[in-house]
N, C-alpha and C positions, 0 to 999 in steps of 0.2 A: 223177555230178555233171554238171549241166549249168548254162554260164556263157550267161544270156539278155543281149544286150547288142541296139545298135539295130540291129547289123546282121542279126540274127537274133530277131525280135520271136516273140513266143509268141503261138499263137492257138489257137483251139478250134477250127479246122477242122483241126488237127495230134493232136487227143484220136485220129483212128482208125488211128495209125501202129503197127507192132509195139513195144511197148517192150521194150527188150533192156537186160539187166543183168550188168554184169562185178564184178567179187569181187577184192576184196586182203586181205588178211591178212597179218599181223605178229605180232612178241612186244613184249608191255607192255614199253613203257621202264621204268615201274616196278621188275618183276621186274631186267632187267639191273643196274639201282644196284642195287639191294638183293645184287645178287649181287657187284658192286664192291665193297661194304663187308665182307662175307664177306672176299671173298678180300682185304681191309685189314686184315682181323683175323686171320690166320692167321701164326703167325710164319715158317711156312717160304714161303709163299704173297709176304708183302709185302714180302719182298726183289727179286723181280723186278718190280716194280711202280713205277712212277716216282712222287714228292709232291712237294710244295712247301712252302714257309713260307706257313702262310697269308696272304691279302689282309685279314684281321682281325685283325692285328696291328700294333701302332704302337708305340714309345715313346713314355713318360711321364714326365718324369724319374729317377729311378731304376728305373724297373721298365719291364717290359713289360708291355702291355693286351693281352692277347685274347680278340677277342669269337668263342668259338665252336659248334658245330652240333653238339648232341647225338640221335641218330637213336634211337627209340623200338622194340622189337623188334616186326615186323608181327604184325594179329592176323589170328588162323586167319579162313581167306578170304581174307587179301591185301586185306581190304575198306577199309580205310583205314593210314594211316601218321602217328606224329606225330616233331614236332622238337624240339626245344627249345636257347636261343638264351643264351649264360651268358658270365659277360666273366671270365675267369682272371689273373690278376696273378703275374706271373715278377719276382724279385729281380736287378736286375743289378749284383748285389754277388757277392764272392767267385770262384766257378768257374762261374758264369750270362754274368758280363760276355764274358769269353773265346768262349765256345761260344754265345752267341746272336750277335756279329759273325762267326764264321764261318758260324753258317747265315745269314744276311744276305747272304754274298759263295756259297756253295756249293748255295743252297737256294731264291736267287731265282727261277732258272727251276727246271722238272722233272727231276728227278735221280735214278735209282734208287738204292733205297734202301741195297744193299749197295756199290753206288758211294760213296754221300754216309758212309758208315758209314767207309771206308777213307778216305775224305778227310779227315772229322773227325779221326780217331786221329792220322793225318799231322800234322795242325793241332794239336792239342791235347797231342800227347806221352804218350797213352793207350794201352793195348791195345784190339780191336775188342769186346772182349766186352763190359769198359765202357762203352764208346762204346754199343754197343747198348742195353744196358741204362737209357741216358738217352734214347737216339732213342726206343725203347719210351715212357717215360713222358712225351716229348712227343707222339707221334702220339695218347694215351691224354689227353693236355689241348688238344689241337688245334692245336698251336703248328705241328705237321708235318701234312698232308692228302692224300692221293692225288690222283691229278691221271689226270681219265678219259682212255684215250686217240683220242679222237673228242670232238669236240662230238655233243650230244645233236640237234641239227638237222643231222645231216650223213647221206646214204642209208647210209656205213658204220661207223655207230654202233656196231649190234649182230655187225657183222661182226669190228671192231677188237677189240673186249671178249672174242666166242669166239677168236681167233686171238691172244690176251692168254693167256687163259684153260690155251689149249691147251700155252704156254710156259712158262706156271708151273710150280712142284714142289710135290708133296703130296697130298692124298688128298680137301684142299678143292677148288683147283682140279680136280680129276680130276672131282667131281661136278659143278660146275658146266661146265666141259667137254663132260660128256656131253648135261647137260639143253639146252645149244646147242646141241650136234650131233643130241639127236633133235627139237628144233624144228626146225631145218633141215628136215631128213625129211619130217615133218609137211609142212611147210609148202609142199613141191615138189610135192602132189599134194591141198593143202586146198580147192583149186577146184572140182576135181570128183568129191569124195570124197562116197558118202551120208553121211546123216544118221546112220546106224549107225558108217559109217567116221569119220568127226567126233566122233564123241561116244567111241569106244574112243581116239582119237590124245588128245583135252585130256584125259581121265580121265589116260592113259597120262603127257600131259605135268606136270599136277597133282601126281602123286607125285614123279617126279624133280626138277621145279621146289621141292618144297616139303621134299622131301633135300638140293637144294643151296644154298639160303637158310635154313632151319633152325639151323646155326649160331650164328649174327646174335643169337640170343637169349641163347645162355648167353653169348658173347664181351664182349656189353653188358653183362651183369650181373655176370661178373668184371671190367669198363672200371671201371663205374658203383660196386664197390667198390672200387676204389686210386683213385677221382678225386681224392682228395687226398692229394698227397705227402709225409712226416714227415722228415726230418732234418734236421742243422747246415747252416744254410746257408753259412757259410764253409769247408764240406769240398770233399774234392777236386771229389765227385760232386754234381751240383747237388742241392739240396733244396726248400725250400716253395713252396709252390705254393698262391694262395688266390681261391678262386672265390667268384664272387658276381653278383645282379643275374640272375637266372634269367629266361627267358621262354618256353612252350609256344606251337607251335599247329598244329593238327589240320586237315591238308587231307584230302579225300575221293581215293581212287584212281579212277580211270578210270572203273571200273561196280562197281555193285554184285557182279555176277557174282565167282563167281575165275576165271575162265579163265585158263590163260596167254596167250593169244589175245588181240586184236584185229582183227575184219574190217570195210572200208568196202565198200558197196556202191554201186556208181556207175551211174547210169541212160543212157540214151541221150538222153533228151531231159526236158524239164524241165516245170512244170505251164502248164497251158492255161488263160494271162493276160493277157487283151486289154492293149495299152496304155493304151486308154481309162483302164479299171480302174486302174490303178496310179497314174495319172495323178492321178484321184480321190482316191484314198487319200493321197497328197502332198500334194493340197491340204488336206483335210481334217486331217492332220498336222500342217502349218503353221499350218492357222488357233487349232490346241490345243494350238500351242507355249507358249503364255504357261502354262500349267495344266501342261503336262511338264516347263517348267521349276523351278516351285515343287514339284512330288511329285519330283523327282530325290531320293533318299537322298546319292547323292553330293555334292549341293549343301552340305548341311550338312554332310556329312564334311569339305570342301575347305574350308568357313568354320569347321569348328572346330580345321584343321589350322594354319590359318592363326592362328588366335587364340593357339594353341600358342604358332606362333614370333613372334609380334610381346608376346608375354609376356616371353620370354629373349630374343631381338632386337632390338625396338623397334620401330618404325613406318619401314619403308625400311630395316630392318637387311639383314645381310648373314651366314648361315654358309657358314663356307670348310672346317666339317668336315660331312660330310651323314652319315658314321658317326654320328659323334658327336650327331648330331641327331636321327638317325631312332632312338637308342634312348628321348629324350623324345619321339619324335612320336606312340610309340603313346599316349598319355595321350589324344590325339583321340576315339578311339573310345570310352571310354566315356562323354567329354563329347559325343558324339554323340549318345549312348543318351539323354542329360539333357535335351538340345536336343530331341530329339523327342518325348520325353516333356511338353513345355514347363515344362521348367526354362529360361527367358533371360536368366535372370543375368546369365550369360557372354559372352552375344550384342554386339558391336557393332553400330554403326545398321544397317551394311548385310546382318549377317546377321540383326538383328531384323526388316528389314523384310524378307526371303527369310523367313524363319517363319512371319512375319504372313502374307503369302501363302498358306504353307502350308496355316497355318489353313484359310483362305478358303476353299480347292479342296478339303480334306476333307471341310469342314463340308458344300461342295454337296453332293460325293459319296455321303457319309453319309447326307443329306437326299432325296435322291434314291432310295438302297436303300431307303428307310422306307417308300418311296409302294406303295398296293395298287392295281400296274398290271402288265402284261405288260412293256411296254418303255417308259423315258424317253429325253429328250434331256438331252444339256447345255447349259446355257444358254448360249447367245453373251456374253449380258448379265455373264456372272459371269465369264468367259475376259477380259473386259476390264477388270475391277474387279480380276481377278489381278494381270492385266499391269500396272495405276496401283499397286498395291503392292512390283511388285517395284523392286530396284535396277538403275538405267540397266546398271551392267556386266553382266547377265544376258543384256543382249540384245546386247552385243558381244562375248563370250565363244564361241570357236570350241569347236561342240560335235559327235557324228555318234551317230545314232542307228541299232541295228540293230531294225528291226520285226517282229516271228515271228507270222505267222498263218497263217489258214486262208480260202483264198477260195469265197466261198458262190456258187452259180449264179444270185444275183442281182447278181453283181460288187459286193459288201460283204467286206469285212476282217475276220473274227473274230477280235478280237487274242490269243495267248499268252505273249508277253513282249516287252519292251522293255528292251533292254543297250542298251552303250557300242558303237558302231561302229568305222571304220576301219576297216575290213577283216578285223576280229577274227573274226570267223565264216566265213570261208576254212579260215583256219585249215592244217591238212595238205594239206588238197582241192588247194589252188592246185598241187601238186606232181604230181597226177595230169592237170592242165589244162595245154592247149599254152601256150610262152612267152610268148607275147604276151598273154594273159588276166592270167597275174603283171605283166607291164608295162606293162597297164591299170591296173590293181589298185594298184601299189607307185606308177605317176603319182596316180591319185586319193587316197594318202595322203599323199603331196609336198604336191597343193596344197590340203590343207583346215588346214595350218599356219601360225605365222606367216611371210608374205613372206621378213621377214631372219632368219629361226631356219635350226637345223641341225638337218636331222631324224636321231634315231635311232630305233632300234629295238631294243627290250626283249623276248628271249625267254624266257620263264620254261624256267628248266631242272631238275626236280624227278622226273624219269621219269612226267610227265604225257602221252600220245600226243597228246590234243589240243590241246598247247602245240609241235607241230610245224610252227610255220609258216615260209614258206619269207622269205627277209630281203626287207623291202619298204620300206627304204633306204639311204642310201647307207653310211649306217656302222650300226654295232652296239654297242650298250654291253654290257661286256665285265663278266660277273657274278663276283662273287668267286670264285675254287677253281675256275672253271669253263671251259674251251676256248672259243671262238668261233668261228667261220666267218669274220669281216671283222672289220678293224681299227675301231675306235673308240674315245671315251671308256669311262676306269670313273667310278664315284662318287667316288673320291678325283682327278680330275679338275675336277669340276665344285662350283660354289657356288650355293647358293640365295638367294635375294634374295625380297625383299619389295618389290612393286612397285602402284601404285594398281590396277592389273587383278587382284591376288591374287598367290601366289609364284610364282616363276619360277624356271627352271635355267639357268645361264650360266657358257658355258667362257669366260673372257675376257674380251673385248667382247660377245661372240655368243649371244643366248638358244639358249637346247637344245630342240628340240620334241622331248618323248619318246613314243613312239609304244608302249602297252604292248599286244602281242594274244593273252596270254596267259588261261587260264581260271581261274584261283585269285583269290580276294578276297584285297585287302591282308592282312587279319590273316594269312592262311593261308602267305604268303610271307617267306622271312627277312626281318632289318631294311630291307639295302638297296634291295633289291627291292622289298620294301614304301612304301618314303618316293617312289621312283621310281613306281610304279604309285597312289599317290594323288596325283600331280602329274598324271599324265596326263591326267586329269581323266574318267576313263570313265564315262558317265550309268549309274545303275542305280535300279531301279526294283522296289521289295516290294511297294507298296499295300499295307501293314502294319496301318495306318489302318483300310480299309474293313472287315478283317479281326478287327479288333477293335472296331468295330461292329459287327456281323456276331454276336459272343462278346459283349456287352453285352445284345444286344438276344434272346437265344437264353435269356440269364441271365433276362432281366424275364419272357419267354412262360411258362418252368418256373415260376417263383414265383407268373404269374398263374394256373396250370396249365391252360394252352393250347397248342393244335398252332401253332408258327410258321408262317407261310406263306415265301415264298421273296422272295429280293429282284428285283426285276424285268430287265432286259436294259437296260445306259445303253450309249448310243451319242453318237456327234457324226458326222453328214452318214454318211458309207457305213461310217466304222470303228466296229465293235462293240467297247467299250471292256471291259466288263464281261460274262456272260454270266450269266444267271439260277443261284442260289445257294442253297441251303438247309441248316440247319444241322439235325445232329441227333445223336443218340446214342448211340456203337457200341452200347450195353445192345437197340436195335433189330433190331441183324441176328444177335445171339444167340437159339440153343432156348432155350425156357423148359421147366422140366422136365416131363417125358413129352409133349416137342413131338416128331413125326417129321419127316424132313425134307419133307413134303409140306405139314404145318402148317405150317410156319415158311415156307414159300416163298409159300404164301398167306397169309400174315399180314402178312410184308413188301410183298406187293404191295398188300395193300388199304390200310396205312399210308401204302405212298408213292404212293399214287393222290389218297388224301385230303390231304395234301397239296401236290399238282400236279407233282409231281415227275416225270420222264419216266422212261421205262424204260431208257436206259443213263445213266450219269453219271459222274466223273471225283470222286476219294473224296481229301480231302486233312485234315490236323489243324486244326483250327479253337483254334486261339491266344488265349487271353485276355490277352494279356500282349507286348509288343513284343520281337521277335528279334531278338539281334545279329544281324553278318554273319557269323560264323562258323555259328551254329545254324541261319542259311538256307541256308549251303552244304553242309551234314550233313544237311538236311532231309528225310526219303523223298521219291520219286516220288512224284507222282499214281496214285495206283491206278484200276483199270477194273472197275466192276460193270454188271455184265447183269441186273435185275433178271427178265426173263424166262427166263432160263437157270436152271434147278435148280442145276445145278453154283456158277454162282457164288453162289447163295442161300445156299446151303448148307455153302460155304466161305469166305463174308465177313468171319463174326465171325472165323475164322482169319489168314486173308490179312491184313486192316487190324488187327490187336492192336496193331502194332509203328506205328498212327499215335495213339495214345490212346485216353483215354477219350469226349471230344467233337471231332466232324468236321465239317465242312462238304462239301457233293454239290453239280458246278458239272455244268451239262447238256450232254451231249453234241453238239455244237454248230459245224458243221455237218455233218449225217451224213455219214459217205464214198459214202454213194450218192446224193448231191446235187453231188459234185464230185469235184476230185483227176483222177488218172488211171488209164486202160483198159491191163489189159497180160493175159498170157495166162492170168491164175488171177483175172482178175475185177478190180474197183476197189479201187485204193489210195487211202487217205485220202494229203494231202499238203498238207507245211508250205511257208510261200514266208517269205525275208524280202527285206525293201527295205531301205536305207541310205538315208539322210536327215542332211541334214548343214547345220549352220548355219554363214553364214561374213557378217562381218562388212561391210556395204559399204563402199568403192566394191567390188562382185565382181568379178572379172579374166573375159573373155572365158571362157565354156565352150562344148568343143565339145558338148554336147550340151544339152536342153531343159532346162529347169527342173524338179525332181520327177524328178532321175534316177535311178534304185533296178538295182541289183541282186540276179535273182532266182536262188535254187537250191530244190529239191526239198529 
């Protein structure tokens, strides 16, 4: 990882330096919770284990609400994990009233469990056996929760968990124990281990990893059959228990891979980017602000979250429960889907005229793919017919953009994505960078907020690795069931407000700037987490749109039965917005019967010659239909085809099965032997992003120039 700042500018006379590469490696946080909830579920296991009363718990007049976290058993691969989100209602009638004020007073902070077991009996005038037997069927409705002992951003995470682990009694902790102790192992010599020694140690880890999380599955499905409780509820032993109000959602794990493993590898120096260059790119950015404004998906998300609460709120209302809000908040998202489908119904003036906008900048874009040219512009003319459409608060809405491209040797931007900035794309890195780079870093999130806000910070804690970022303010909001690193607000501290700039969070007097730099989409995150990170307001960007133009127009060529041609390269000034595209058919890179693979690799190239398609390209699903945000976070990679390679000719229709039946092929662009960097096995292609940040005038003094970007490899 390297941090370019002005004191250390990047230049191409630095391309002939040795580049030197160092290696870290880790175990998936993933893996460790999942092994946490094992050893929750083991009855001899979660007696030495500390929980708590949940943060998802409240009184409601007679009963208790609890909203809680049911964990889906992982599938083979460890390839993703799901949740699900359900609000349970406990009687505080009879023998409930008693023993939920004691957990109240014995269970608010962390308490082990055979501790709290002995305390209740004490409290209650029960024997332990009892007592147990009800602690069982609250840890089994969520009312009780382990309580990890580390935060998951802390360097001794995974240390705390095996030296947990190693304490336990039983034959669960025993396996998980082990598969700790031979990551360990592993991992004191995965540096400079070959590629034969690497690949026998994660095989070696994989089985023991997937002996001592394996449990998890039958535990869940004896949990998931007693979920609900049967007897008298006036008896001694508390009884019903009644759930309801379910909710799923499916985040993706780390990588696709299963490794138990995670490696970063961190460079010596970073790519070779004139200032000039970026300088450019900045402005060019700026001037296409008014257009990134209106294609923001977020926009609408935040104008249909808003619609939400000023429905149940009113106009300048005020919730003081944000639980209780964020389980109506999700109703957004699929008025999202509505909204962008243009259903506007629902729209107020100000987010009809953000739509209308909308419109506008597809329709060019759209209009633009249609042209049979090599490469278009976008028109100035039409960035400004954006901008009279959009709503004044657009352009005084503090917003930070992360840019990911590729720079060409003619100092142009090939762009690959555009997220929500702040310093979200750090990420872990900053932890491997000297101090002062985080106290760069955590300054330039301070001041892109408002003036009189409080900034926090929002780490998602879900055994995501690249939600390990290091705290880049002064306080931390403190996520439900979950440890922290620094004092802060929780959600049951803070109220939401509805204010003429859109909602707002406010402890007090004091708006809250929440700063979220975590990598999961709102749906993918529990409630709370979720209602927090659509406040945040993180720009995100599908171009979903062009995409299905793109699936329109693929649809008309088949019926006229003709070879579509490709859509051309749209740019504005040096950024490459778009790159040439072409849609076509996996039925293409399939043998046709008694084809050898000699035919077929010739068959394929004269097809895609005749269509002008180059000989590498980047292979993704071609969508007729608009994705939620969950289905783009699940979405495969990009795949890589060489059409001059046999190998991958011939292993296409395999490889891409798993993107559909119709794809689209974006071109390779720009080759790694036009840029990137020189190290000792030849040229790296190489990503760079910038941060780009809008802030409201009057701007406050910055030490540095305008267009200031940070770059990494």
């Amino acid at each position: 990882m390297y941090f370019d700042d002005m004191e250390q500018p990047s230049s191409v006379t630095r391309d002939g330096e040795p580049l030197r590469f160092t290696t870290d490696a880790d175990l998936r946080r993933l893996l460790v919770r999942q092994a946490g909830r094992v050893l929750a579920a083991d009855p001899e296991a979660r007696l030495g284990m500390e929980w708590v009363l949940t943060g998802g718990a409240r009184r409601e007049g007679d009963r208790l609400l609890v909203r809680r976290r049911r964990w889906v058993p992982p599938a083979p691969g460890l390839r993703a994990e799901a949740f699900g989100e359900e609000e349970v209602r406990i009687p505080l009638s009879g023998a409930w009233g008693p023993l939920v004020a004691a957990l109240e007073r014995r269970a608010a902070r962390p308490v082990r469990l055979s501790e709290l077991r002995d305390g209740l009996a004490a409290d209650l005038g029960h024997g332990s056996d009892a007592v147990m037997r009800v602690l069982d069927k609250l840890v089994g409705t969520g009312v009780l929760v382990p309580w990890a002992p580390a935060a998951e951003q802390s360097p001794d995470f995974v240390r705390r968990w095996y030296g947990l682990a190693r304490r336990l009694p039983g034959a669960t902790a025993a396996r998980v124990a082990a598969a700790f102790e031979a990551t360990r192992d592993v991992l004191d010599d995965f540096g400079e281990a070959t590629g034969t020694e690497r690949a026998r140690s994660v095989l070696h880890l994989q089985r023991l990893w997937s002996a001592a999380v394996s449990p998890a599955a039958s535990a869940d499905r004896d949990d998931r059959g007693s979920g609900r409780a049967s007897g008298d509820r006036e008896s001694q032993e508390p009884g019903e228990i009644q759930e309801s109000g379910s909710r799923t959602a499916r985040r993706p794990s780390d990588d696709t891979a299963s490794s138990p493993l995670v490696e970063d590898c961190h460079v010596s120096r970073g790519a070779p980017v004139p200032r000039e260059w970026t300088r450019a790119w900045s402005a060019d950015l700026r001037g296409l602000m008014p257009l990134l404004f209106a294609l923001d998906d977020q926009r609408v998300l935040a104008g249909a979250l808003e619609s939400v609460f000023v429905d149940r709120y009113g106009r300048g209302g005020r919730c003081t429960d944000l639980d209780e809000f964020a389980g109506h908040a999700r109703a957004a998202f699929p008025m999202t889907q509505r909204l962008m489908a243009g259903e506007t119904g629902e729209a107020d003036e100000d987010l009809s005229r953000l739509l209308a906008a909308r419109r506008r900048a597809v329709e060019h874009l759209n209009d633009l793919s249609g042209q049979d040219a090599e490469a278009v512009e976008v028109d100035p003319a039409v960035v400004e017919e954006v901008a009279s459409l959009l709503p004044e608060r657009e352009f005084t809405a503090r917003r930070s953009f992360a840019v990911f491209g590729h720079p060409d040797h003619r100092g142009g931007l090939v762009l690959n994505h555009l997220y929500g900035g702040r310093a979200r794309y750090f990420s872990r890195f900053l932890a491997a960078l000297p101090d002062g780079v985080r106290d760069r870093v955590a300054a330039h999130v301070r001041r892109l907020g408002p003036p009189d806000a409080d900034t926090v910070h929002m780490r998602s804690a879900l055994g995501f690795n690249a939600n390990l970022s290091p705290l880049l303010a002064p306080e931390e909001l403190a996520l439900r069931d979950e440890p922290v690193l620094a004092d802060g607000p929780s959600t049951a501290d803070l109220h939401l407000v509805h204010t003429p700039r859109g909602l707002r969070l406010v402890r007090g007097s004091r708006e809250v700037d929440p700063v979220y730099t975590g990598f999961l989409v709102p749906h993918a995150l529990p409630y709370d987490e979720m209602l927090v990170a659509m406040l945040a307001d993180s720009p995100f960007f599908s171009f979903s749109d062009t995409v299905i133009d793109l699936h329109e127009r693929w649809e008309r060529s088949r019926s006229d039965r003709r070879a579509p041609g490709g859509t051309p390269r749209i740019s504005f000034g040096d950024v490459l917005l778009f790159r040439r595209r072409w849609a076509l058919d996996a039925d293409l890179l399939a043998a046709r019967p008694g084809e050898d693979p000699e035919s077929l690799h010739r068959r394929i190239n004269v097809e895609r010659t005749l269509r002008g398609m180059p000989d590498q390209v980047f292979v993704r699903p071609l969508q007729g239909s608009r994705m939620g945000p969950m289905e783009r976070a699940m979405a495969p990679k990009p795949q890589h085809v060489d059409f001059l390679s046999r190998l991958h000719t011939a292993t296409a229709a395999k490889r891409l099965a798993h993107l559909g039946p119709t794809l689209f092929a974006e071109e390779l662009l720009p080759c790694p032997s036009e840029g990137g960097l020189s190290g000792p096995r030849g040229r790296h292609a190489t990503e760079v992003f910038l941060e780009l940040s809008t802030v409201p005038s009057p701007v406050p003094p910055m030490p540095v120039p305008p267009g200031e970007v940070r770059l990494v490899p």
